[in-house]
C-alpha angles and dihedrals in degrees: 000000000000131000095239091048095039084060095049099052087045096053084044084052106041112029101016098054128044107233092218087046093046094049097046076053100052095037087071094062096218113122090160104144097253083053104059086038086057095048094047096053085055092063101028101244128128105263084240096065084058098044090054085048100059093035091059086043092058102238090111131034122250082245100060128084083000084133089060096054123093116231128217135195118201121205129196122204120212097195105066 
């Protein structure tokens, strides 16, 4: 994984989503998307940080509710 990526998933999982929160969701077992929408906008997050979130966690696969995830390019300049 890399660095960038590693450091992402840590500051979703550490800062963006309350642990107690996270695990009362989980514990239902429902990741349908309004589901996870509903959940999100509980705790005021965009769904696709949770859905990243379930899908590094393992309770959903990589290739569910991809549709639903912003994606973002970064780009470093050099010549700043």
């Amino acid at each position: 994984m890399q660095l960038l990526e590693k450091n992402a998933d840590n500051f979703a999982q550490n800062y963006l989503i309350d642990q107690d929160e996270y695990n009362k969701f989980v514990a239902k077992q429902d990741f349908s998307y309004h589901t996870v929408e509903t959940f999100a906008n509980k705790i005021a997050i965009q769904p696709g940080i949770v859905i990243g979130r379930l899908q590094r966690d393992k309770y959903v696969p990589f290739d569910h509710l991809n549709s639903d995830k912003q994606r973002y390019k970064i780009i470093f300049n050099n010549n700043a």
